[in-house]
FIRO-184593 format. One line per field, with one value per residue (C-alpha): residue in three letters; x negated, y negated, z. Coordinates in steps of 0.05 Angstrom, whole numbers, plus 5000, padded with zeros to 4 digits. Example, Ala and Ser with C-alpha at 12.3 -4.5 7.8 and 13.67 -1.06 7.14 Angstrom:
residues 2
aa (Ala / Ser)
xx (4754 / 4727)
yy (5090 / 5021)
zz (5156 / 5143)
***
This chain:
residues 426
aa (Unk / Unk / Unk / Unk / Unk / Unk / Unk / Unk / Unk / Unk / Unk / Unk / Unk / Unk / Unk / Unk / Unk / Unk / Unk / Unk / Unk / Unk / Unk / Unk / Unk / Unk / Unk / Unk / Unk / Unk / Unk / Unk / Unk / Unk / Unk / Unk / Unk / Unk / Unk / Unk / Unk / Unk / Unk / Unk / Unk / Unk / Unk / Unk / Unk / Unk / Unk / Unk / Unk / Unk / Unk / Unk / Unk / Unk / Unk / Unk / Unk / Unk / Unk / Unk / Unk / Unk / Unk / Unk / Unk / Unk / Unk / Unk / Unk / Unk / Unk / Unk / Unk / Unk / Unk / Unk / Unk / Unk / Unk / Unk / Unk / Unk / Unk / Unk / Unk / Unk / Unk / Unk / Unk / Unk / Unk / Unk / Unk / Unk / Unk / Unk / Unk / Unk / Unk / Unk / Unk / Unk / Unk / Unk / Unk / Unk / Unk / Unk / Unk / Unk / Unk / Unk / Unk / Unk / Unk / Unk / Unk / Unk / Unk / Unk / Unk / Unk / Unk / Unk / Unk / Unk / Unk / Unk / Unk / Unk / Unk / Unk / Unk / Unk / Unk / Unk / Unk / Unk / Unk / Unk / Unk / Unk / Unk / Unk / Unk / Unk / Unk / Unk / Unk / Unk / Unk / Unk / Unk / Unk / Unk / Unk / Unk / Unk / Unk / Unk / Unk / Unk / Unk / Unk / Unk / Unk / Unk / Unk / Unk / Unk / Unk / Unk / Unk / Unk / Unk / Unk / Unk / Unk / Unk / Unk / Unk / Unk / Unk / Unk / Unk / Unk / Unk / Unk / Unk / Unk / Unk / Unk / Unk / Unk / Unk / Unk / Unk / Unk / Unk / Unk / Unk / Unk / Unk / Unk / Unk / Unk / Unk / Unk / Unk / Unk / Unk / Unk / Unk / Unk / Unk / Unk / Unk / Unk / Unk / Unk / Unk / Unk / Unk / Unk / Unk / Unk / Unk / Unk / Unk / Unk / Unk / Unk / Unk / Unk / Unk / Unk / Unk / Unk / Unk / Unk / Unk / Unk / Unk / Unk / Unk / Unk / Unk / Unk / Unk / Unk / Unk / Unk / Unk / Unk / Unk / Unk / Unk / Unk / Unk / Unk / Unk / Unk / Unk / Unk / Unk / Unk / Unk / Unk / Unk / Unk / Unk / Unk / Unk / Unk / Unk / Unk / Unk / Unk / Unk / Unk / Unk / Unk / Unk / Unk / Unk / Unk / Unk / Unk / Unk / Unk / Unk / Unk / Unk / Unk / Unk / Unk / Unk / Unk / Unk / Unk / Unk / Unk / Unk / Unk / Unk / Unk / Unk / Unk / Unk / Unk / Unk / Unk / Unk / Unk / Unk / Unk / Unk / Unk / Unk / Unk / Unk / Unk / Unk / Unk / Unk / Unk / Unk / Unk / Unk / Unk / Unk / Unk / Unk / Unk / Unk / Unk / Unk / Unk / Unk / Unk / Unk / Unk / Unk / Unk / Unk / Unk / Unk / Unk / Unk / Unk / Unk / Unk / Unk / Unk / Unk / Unk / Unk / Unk / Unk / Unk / Unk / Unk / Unk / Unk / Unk / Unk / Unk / Unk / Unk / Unk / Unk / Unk / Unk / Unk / Unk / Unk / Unk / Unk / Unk / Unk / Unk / Unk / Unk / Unk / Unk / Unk / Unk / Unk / Unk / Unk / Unk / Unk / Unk / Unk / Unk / Unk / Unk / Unk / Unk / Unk / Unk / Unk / Unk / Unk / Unk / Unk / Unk / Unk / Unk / Unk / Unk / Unk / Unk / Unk / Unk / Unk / Unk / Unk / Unk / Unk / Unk / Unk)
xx (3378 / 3340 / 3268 / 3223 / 3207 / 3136 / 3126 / 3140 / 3090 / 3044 / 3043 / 2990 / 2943 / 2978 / 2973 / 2904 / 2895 / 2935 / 2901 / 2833 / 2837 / 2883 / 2859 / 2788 / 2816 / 2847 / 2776 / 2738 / 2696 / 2697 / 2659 / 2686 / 2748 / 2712 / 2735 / 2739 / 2798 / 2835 / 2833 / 2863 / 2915 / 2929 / 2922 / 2972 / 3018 / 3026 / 3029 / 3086 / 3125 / 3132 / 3194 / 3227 / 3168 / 3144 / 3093 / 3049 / 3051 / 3039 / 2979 / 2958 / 2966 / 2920 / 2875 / 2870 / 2863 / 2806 / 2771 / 2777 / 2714 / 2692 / 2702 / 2661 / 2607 / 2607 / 2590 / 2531 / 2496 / 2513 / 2476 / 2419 / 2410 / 2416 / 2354 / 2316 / 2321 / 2310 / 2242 / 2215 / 2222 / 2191 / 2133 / 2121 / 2150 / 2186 / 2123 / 2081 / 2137 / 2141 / 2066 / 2056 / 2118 / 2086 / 2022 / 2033 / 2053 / 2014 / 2033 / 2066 / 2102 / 2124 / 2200 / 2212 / 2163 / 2198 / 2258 / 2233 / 2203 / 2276 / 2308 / 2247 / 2264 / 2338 / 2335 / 2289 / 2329 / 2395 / 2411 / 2415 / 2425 / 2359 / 2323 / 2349 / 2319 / 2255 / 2241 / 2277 / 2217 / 2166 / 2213 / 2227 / 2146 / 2135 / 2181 / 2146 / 2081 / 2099 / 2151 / 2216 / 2286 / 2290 / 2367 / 2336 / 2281 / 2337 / 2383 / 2333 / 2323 / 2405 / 2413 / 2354 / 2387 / 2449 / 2420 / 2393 / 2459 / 2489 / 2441 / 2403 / 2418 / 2416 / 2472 / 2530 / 2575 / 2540 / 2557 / 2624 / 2640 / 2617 / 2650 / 2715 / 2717 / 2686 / 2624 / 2548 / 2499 / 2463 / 2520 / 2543 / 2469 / 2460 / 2537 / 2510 / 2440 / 2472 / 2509 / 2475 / 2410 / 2411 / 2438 / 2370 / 2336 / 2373 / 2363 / 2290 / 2271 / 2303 / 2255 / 2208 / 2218 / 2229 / 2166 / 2122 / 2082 / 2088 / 2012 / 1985 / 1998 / 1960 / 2021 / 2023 / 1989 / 1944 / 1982 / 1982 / 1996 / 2013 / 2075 / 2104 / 2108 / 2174 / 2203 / 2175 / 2192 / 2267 / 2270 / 2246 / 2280 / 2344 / 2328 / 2310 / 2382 / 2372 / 2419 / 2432 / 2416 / 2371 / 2334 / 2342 / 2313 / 2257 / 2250 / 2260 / 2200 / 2154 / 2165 / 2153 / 2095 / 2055 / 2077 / 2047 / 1990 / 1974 / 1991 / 2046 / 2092 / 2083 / 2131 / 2187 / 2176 / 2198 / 2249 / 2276 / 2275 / 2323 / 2367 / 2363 / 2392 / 2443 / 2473 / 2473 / 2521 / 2568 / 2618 / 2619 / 2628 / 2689 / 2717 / 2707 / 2747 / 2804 / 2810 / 2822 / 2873 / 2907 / 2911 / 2935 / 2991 / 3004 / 3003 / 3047 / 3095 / 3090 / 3044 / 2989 / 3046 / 3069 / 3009 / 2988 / 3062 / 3057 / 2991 / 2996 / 3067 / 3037 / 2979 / 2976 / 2904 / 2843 / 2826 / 2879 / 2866 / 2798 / 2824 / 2864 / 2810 / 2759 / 2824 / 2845 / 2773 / 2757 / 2811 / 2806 / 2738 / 2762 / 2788 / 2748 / 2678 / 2651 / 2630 / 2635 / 2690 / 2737 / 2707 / 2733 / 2796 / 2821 / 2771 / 2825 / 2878 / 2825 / 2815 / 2890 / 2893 / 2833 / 2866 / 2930 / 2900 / 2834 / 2784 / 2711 / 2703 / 2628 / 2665 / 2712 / 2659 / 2615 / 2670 / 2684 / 2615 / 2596 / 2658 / 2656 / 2583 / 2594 / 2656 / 2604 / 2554 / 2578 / 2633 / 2600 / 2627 / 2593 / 2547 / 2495 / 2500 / 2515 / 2449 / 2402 / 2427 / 2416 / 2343 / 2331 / 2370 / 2412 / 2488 / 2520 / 2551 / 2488 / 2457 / 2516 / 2497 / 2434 / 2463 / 2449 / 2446 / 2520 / 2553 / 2521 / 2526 / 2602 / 2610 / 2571 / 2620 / 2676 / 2647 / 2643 / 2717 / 2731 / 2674 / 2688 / 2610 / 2574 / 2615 / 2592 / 2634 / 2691)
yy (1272 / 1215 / 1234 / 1166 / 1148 / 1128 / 1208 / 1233 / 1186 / 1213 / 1283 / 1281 / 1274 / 1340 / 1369 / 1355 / 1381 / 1440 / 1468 / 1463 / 1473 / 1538 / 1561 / 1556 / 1582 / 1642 / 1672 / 1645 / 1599 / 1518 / 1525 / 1571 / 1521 / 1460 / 1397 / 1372 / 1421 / 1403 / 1328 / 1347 / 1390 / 1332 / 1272 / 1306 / 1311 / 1245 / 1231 / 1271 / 1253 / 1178 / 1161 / 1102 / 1087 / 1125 / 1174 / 1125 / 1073 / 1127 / 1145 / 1078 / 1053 / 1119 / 1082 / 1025 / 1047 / 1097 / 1037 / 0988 / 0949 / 0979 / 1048 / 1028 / 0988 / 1056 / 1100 / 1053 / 1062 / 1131 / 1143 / 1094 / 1134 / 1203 / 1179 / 1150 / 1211 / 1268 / 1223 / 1219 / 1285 / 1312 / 1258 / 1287 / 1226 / 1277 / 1321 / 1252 / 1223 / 1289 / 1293 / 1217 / 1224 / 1289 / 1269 / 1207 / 1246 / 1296 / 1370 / 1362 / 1316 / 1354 / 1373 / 1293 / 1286 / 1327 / 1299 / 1229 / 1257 / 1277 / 1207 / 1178 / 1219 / 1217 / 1144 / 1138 / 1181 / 1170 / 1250 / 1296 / 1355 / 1337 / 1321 / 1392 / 1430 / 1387 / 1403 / 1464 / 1510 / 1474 / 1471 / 1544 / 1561 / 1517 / 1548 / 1618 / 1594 / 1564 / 1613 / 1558 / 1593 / 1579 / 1557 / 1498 / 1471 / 1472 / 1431 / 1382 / 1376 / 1377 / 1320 / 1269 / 1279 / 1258 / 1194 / 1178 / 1196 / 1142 / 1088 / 1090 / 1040 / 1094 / 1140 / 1146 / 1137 / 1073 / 1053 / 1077 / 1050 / 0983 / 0986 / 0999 / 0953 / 0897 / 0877 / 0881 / 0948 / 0892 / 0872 / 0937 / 0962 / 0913 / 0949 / 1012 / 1010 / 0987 / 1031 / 1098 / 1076 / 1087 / 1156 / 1169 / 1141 / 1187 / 1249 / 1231 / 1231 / 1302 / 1331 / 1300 / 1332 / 1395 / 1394 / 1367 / 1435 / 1461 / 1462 / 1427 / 1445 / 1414 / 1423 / 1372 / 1365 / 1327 / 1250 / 1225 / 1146 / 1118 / 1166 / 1138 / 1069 / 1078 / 1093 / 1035 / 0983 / 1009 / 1004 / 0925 / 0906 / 0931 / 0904 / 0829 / 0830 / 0849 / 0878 / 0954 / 0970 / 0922 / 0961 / 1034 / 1006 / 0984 / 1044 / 1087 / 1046 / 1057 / 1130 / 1132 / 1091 / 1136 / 1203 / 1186 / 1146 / 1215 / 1268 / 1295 / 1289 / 1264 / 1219 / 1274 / 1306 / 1235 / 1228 / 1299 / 1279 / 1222 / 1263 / 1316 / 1269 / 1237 / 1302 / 1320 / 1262 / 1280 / 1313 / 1273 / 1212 / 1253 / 1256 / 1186 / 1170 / 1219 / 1199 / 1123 / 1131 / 1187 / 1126 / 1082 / 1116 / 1130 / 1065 / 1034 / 1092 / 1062 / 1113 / 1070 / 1023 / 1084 / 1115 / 1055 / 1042 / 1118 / 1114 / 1039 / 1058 / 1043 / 1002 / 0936 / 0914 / 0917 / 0976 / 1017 / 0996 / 1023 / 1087 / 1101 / 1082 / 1136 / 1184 / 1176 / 1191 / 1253 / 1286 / 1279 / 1297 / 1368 / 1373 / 1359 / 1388 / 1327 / 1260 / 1221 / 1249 / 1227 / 1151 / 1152 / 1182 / 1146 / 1085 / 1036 / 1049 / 1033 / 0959 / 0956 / 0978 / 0922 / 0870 / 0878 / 0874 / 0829 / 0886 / 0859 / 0893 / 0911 / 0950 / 0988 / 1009 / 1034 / 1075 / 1100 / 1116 / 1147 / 1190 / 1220 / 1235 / 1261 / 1309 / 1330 / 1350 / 1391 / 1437 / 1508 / 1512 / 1436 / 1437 / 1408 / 1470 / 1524 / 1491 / 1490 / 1557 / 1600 / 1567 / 1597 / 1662 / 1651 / 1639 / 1568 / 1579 / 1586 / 1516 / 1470 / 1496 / 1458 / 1391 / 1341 / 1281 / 1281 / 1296 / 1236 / 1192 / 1198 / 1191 / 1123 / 1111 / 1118 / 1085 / 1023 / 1019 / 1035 / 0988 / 0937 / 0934 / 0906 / 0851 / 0798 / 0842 / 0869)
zz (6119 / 6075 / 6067 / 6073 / 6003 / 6035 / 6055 / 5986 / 5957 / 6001 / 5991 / 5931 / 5990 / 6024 / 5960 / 5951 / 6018 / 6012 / 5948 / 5984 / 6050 / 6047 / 5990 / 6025 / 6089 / 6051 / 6012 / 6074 / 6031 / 6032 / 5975 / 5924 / 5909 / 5863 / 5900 / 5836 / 5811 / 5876 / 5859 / 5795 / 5805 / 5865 / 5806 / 5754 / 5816 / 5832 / 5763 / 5755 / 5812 / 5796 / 5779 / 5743 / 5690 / 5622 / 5628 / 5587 / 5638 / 5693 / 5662 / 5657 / 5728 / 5745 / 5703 / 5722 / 5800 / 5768 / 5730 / 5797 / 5796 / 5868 / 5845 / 5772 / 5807 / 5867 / 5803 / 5779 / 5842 / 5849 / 5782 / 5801 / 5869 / 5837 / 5786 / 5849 / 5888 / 5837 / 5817 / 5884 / 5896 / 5836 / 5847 / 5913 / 5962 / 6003 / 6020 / 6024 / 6074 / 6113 / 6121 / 6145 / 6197 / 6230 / 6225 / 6271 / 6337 / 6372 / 6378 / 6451 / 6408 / 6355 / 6369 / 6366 / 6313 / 6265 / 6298 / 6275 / 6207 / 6193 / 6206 / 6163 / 6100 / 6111 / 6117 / 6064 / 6011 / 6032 / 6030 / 6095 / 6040 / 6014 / 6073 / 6112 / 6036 / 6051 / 6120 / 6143 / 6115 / 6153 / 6222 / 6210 / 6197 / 6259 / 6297 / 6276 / 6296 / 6371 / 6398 / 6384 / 6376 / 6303 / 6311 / 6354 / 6308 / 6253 / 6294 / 6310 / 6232 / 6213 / 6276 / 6242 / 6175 / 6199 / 6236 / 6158 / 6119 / 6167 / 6165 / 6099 / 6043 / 5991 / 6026 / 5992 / 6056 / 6061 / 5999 / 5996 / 6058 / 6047 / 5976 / 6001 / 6049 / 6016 / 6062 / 6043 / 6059 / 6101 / 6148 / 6153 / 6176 / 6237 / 6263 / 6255 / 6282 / 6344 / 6355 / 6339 / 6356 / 6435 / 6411 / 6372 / 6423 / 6477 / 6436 / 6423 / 6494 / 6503 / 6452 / 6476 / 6551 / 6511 / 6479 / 6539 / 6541 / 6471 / 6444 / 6389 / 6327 / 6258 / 6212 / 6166 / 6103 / 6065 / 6069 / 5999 / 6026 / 5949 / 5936 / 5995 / 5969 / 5937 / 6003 / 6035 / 5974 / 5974 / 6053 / 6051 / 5992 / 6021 / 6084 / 6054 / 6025 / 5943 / 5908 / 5923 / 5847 / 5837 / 5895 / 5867 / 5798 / 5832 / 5868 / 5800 / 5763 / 5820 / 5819 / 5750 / 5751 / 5806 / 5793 / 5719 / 5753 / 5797 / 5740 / 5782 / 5719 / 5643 / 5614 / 5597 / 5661 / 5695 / 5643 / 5657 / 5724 / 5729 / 5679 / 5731 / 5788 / 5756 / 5726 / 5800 / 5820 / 5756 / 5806 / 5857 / 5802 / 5773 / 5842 / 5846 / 5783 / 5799 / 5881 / 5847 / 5799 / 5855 / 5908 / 5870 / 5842 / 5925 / 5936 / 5864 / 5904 / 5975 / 6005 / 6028 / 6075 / 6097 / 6126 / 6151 / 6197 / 6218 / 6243 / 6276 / 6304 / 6375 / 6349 / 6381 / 6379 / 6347 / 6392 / 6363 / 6295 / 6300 / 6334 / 6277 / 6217 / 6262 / 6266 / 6194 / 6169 / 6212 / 6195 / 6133 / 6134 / 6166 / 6112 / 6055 / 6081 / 6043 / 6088 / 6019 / 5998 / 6057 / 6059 / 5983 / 5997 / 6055 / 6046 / 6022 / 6070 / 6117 / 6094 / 6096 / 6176 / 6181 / 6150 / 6190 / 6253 / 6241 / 6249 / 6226 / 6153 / 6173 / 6240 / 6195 / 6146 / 6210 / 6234 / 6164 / 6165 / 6233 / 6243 / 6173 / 6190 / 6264 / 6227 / 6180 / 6220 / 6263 / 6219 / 6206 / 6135 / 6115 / 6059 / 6115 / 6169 / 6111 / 6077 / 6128 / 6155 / 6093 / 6083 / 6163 / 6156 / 6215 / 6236 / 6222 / 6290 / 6319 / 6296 / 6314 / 6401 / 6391 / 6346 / 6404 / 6354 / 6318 / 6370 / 6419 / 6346 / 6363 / 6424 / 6420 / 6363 / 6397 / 6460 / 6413 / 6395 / 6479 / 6498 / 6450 / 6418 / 6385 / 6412 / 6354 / 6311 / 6348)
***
């Protein structure tokens, strides 16, 4: 029996997959296995099983699929948003934000007001990671203080950082989906916020019926209203349309400027800092690299066509286009335990399913978005739920009952493909 040339140049991916995901499944730790290795030991196999060329022109199509100007221009920002986030924090913006967001609703109020104060810092830092770090201590003190099932007051935190890591203009899902599929953060904001809106808005009111007769509660701190002015410049210069990096520079000076303004750090402190966040995106920029030159030896082999007839084999319409970019992303997602990670991987084959069947790019890269968030948010062994559970001391199981948000963020995501909406861009 012929095996489909197509399949073969597909298995770095299975490869890739296989080295992970059993190896994960096998010491009963998603973590323990460096993504990065995986990639690796994936990228020197489909290196090695291209045929017909010299190894030095193998090496330097990997290259030149590493060195694509998406994937160069992905790794600016990454660096840019890894310095912005690492400042504000050690400036204090997080604490500032937190204190502003809870101080706004009163304490019958306060399961959606921390529900909100999440989707404020996620949105406003672009990291669900760092806004579950931020908050879960003060949801889990809270919950201490007012007789909440601690497992609850966590999920309400874990859902608002999700509704952030999807929307915000600093994410790196937003920026990797938008960069893949070629459309600006902008366009690709105005998709997403209507879709998953009504789903905040849904899960919202249910904290706020679940709250009606908790007492009030003074929990908040002092609000210190200049540290959170590099939150607020970022959000309105992304929303006017500047550049993404242009924005995060602007971001990073401002932090600078008030931390040393408010003797929160000196000059090397600000420095160290920045250094600080962009070492922190070093792996995810080697993945980067190495998931670039991997796809594009797949597709010099034929793997990208391939995936792309096996998964439209019944695809007729836009409808099932989108099915299949959602599909495609989620598992892949399962897979990788990393929301980022999966927009990278399967990002491009993605644009190819939208091109063939005249999906709106700014669709695409919502669905790339929302579903790789949705996946991520509710797997027990995702760096979110594993997070947030070790900072409360309870089961990961025992979080993902109470994740109202993520799971009503996809089903409004998928209702969109069904549904057709927003219909401007379907």
């Amino acid at each position: 029996m012929k095996i489909d040339k197509g399949l073969i140049a597909l298995s770095p991916l299975l490869v890739f997959l296989g080295v992970y995901l059993i190896t994960s499944l096998c010491i009963n730790d998603f973590y323990k296995m460096p993504i990065s290795v995986a990639f690796l030991i994936s990228s020197v196999y489909a290196v090695a099983i291209t045929r017909g060329i010299s190894i030095n022109k193998r090496i330097e199509i990997f290259s030149e699929g590493a060195s694509e100007k998406n994937i160069v221009l992905m790794i600016w920002i990454f660096i840019l948003a890894g310095a912005f986030a690492q400042a504000a924090k050690t400036m204090g913006a997080i604490d500032a934000a937190v204190n502003l967001t809870l101080s706004i609703l009163p304490g019958n109020l306060l399961l959606a007001g921390i529900f909100v104060a999440s989707c404020f810092v996620s949105f406003s830092i672009g990291t669900s990671v760092g806004t579950i770090v931020a908050l879960t201590p003060v949801a889990v003190g809270i919950a201490e203080h007012t007789g909440i099932e601690i497992p609850f007051i966590v999920a309400v935190v874990t859902g608002g950082a999700f509704f952030g890591d999807n929307l915000s203009f600093i994410s790196d899902t937003t920026i990797a989906a938008t960069r893949t599929q070629s459309c600006t953060m902008r366009d690709k904001f105005k998709v997403n916020f209507l879709i998953v809106v009504p789903a905040a808005a849904i899960v919202f009111l249910i904290y706020v019926f679940a709250g009606a007769d908790m007492p009030v509660s003074e929990s908040h701190g002092e609000i210190e209203w200049l540290k959170i002015v590099p939150y607020l410049a970022v959000i309105g210069c992304a929303m006017a349309g500047i550049n993404v990096a242009t924005v995060l520079i602007i971001g990073i000076v401002l932090c600078a400027i008030i931390g040393l303004y408010s003797g929160s750090f000196d000059f090397f402190g600000c420095v160290g800092a920045m250094g600080e966040g962009i070492s922190g995106m070093g792996e995810l920029i080697i993945i980067t690299l190495m998931a670039g030159g991997m796809l594009e030896m797949i597709r010099v082999n034929g793997g990208i066509d391939c995936i792309i007839r096996l998964l439209t084999r019944n695809v007729s319409s836009k409808r099932g286009g989108e099915l299949s970019i959602a599909l495609l992303v989620s598992l892949t997602n399962c897979c990788t335990a990393n929301n980022t990670v999966a927009i990278i991987t399967v990002g491009s084959i993605a644009k190819k399913i939208a091109g063939k069947y005249g999906i709106d790019p700014r669709k695409a890269a919502s669905i790339l978005d929302t579903f790789s968030c949705l996946i991520q948010g509710i797997i027990p062994y995702g760096a979110q739920i594993l997070t947030a559970s070790e900072l409360a001391g309870i089961s990961p199981l025992s979080i993902i009952t109470y994740l109202y948000y993520p799971f009503l963020m996809g089903a409004f995501a998928l209702l969109s493909i069904l549904l057709r909406f927003p219909r401007k861009y379907s």
